[in-house]
C-alpha positions in Angstrom: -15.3 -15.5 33.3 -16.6 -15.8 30.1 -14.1 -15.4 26.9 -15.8 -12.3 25.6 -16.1 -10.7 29.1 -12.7 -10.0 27.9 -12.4 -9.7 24.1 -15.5 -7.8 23.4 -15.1 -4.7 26.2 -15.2 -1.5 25.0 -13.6 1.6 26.1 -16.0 2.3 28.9 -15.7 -0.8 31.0 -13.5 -1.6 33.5 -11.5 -4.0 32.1 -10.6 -1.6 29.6 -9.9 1.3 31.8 -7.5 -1.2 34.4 -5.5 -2.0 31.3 -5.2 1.6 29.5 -1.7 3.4 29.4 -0.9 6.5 27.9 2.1 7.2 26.5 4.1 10.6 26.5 2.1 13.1 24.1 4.0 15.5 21.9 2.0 18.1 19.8 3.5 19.1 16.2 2.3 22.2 15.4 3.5 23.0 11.9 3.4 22.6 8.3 3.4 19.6 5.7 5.8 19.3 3.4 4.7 16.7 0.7 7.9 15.3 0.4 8.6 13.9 3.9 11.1 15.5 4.8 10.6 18.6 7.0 7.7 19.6 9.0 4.9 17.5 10.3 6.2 14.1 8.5 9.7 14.7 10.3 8.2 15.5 13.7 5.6 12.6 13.6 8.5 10.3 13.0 10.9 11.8 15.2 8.4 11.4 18.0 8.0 8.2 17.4 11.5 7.1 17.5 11.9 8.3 20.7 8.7 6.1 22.0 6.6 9.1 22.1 3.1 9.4 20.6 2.5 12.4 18.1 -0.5 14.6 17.9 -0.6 17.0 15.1 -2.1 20.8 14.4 -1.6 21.8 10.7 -0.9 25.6 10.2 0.5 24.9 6.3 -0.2 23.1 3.5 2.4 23.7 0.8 3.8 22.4 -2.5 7.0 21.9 -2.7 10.1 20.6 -4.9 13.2 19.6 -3.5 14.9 23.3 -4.8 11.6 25.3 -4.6 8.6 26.0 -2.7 5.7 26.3 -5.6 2.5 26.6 -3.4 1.4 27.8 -0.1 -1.9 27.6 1.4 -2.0 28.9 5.2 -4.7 27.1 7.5 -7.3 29.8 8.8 -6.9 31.5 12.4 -10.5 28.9 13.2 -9.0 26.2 11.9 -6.0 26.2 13.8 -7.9 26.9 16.9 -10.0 24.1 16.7 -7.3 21.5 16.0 -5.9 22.7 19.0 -9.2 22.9 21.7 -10.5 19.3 20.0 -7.1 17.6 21.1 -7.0 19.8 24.2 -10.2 18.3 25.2 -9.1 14.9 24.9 -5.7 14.5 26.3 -3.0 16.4 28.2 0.2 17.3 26.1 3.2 16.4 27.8 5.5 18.8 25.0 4.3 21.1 21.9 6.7 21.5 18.6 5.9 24.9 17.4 7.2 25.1 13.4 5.9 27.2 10.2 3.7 29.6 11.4 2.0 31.7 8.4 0.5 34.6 9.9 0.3 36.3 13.4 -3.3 35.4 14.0 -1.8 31.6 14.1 0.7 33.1 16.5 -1.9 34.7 18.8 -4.1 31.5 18.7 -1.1 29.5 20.2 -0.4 31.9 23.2 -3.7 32.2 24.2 -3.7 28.2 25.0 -0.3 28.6 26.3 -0.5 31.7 28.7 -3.2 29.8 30.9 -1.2 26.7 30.6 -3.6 24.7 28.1 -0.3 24.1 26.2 3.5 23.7 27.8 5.9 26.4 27.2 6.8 25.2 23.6 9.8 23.9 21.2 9.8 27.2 18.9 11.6 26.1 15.7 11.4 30.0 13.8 10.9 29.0 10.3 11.8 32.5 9.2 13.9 31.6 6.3 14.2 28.8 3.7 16.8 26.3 3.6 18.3 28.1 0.6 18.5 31.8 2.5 15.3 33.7 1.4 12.9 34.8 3.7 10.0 32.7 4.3 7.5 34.6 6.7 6.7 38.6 6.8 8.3 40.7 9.2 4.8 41.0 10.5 4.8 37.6 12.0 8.7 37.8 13.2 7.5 40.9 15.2 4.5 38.6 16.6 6.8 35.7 17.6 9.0 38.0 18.9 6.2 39.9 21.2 3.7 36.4 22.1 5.7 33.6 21.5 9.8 33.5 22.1 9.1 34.4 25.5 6.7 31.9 26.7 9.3 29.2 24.9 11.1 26.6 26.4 13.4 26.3 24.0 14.2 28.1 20.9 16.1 26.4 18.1 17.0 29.2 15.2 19.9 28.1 12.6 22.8 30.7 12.3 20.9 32.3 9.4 17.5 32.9 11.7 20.1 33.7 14.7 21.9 36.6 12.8 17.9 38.0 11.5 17.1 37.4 15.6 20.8 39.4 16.9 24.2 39.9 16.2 25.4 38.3 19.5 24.4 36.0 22.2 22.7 38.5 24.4 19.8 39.0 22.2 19.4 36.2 22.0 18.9 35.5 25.4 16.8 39.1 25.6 14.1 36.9 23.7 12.8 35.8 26.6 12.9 31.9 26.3 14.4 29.4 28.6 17.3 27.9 26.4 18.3 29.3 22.8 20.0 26.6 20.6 21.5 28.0 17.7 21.8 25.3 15.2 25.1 25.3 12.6 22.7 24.4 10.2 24.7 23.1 6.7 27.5 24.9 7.3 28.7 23.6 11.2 28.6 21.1 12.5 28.7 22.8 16.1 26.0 24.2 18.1 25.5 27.1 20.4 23.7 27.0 24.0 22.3 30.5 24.8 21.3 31.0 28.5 18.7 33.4 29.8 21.5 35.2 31.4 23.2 35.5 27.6 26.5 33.1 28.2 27.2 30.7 25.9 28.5 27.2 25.3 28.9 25.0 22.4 27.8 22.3 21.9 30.2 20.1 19.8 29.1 17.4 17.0 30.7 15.4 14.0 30.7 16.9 10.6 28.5 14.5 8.3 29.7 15.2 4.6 26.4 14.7 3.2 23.7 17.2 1.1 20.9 15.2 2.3 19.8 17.5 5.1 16.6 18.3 4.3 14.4 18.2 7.1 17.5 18.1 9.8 16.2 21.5 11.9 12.5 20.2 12.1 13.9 16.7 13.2 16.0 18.5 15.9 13.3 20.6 17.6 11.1 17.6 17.4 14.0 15.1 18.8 14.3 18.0 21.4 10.6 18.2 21.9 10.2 14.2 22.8 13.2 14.4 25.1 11.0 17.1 27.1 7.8 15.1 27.1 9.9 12.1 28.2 11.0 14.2 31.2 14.6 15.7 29.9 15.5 19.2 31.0 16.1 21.2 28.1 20.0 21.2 27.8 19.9 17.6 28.3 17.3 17.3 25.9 19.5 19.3 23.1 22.5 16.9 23.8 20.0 14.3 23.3 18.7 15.6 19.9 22.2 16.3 18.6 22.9 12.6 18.6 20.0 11.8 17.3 19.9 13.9 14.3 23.8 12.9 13.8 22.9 9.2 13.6 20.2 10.3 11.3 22.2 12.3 8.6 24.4 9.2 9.3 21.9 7.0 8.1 21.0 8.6 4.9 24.6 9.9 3.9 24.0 8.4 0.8 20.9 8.8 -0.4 19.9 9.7 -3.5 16.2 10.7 -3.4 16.0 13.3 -5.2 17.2 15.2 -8.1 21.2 15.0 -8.4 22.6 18.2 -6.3 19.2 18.8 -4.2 18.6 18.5 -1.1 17.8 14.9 -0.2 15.5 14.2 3.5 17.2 13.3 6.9 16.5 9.5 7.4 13.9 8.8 9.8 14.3 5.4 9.5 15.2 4.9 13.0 
């Protein structure tokens, strides 16, 4: 055979095709944050740690500091749309990460892929509040996640701050409709809470990191969670998974000092 029988194929011979391997494929849908830390930069990473390949929609581009959130610019309804059909068309998702979602038409997009099963039930991470306690979305698109998107979720993964806006106790949680509610301790413990569908509860125990540099940490465990499911994890597994992952990772940049002194400072995703 001649040398460039094999070096020169493209994508549509056979040689090519024989020797092609896809990978798990998670979807980030979600914000970016241009300091690294949160949204799509976290997820991409995180993914990738795990050995699974990212895909990306962008519902958000923002401005931020490492205190403050100076500019947001939501994607349009369209946009969002065709992100997703132009990567629908090319490959099959294995898991979807579902993060800042800006208004409800971005929220009705995503269940009219995922009610037919163009998208798998997703990672719903409900950025309804900033890391510093103020609300960050209306109560117009809480009402639409609540309605067309918790309850097509695999998993949900709301910090005790989102919890307590979501219910006052376990069971309404579990009334939201999806398949596994994690309720995250966020920076304030280190211990996790597993909500079933039928509203019991276990925790979910990890090691207190004394570090401020957890920017980024509740993005990095939905997406950790996320790859876990496209690698073929059921959820709960998936969540121990993620807990030890994002452990290892606040681990790992303990120290930091990336930004100003007494902000916020990224997760490490230096895995």
């Amino acid at each position: 055979m001649h040398l460039c029988s094999l070096a020169c194929a493209g994508p549509g011979s056979a040689v090519w095709h024989d020797r092609r391997v896809q990978p798990p494929i998670a979807l980030a849908v979600a914000a970016h944050d241009p300091l690294g830390g949160a949204g799509l930069a976290a997820d991409l990473t995180t993914f990738a740690a795990h050995g699974v390949h990212g895909m990306v929609a962008v519902t958000t581009v923002t401005a931020q500091r490492f205190g403050s959130v100076e500019r947001v610019e939501p994607t349009s309804p369209e946009l969002l749309a065709a992100q997703l059909d132009a990567i629908l068309s090319e490959v099959a998702v294995d898991a979807v990460k579902i993060g800042l979602l800006s208004s409800a038409d971005h929220i009705s997009v995503l269940a009219e892929r995922i009610a037919p099963g163009r998208l798998p039930p997703p990672v719903v991470d409900p950025v309804l509040v900033t890391g510093w306690g103020e609300r960050f979305v209306s109560e117009e698109v809480e009402a639409a996640a609540r309605e067309l998107l918790f309850p097509v979720a695999a998993v949900l993964t709301p910090n005790r701050a989102e919890a307590a806006l979501l219910g006052p106790d376990p069971a309404d949680l579990a009334a939201l409709g999806s398949g596994l509610v994690v309720v995250t301790g966020g920076q304030a413990e280190a211990n996790d809470l597993l909500v079933a569908p039928d509203g019991s509860v276990t925790e979910l125990s990890g090691e207190w990191i004394d570090t401020g540099n957890v920017r980024g940490s509740g993005c990095t465990f939905a997406a950790s969670i996320t790859a876990r499911l496209a690698l073929g994890d059921e959820p709960t597994v998936a969540a121990r998974t993620a807990k030890e992952f994002v452990a290892a990772r606040l681990r790992d940049s303990a120290d930091w000092s990336t930004g100003p002194e007494g902000s916020a400072g990224p997760v490490s995703h230096l895995a």
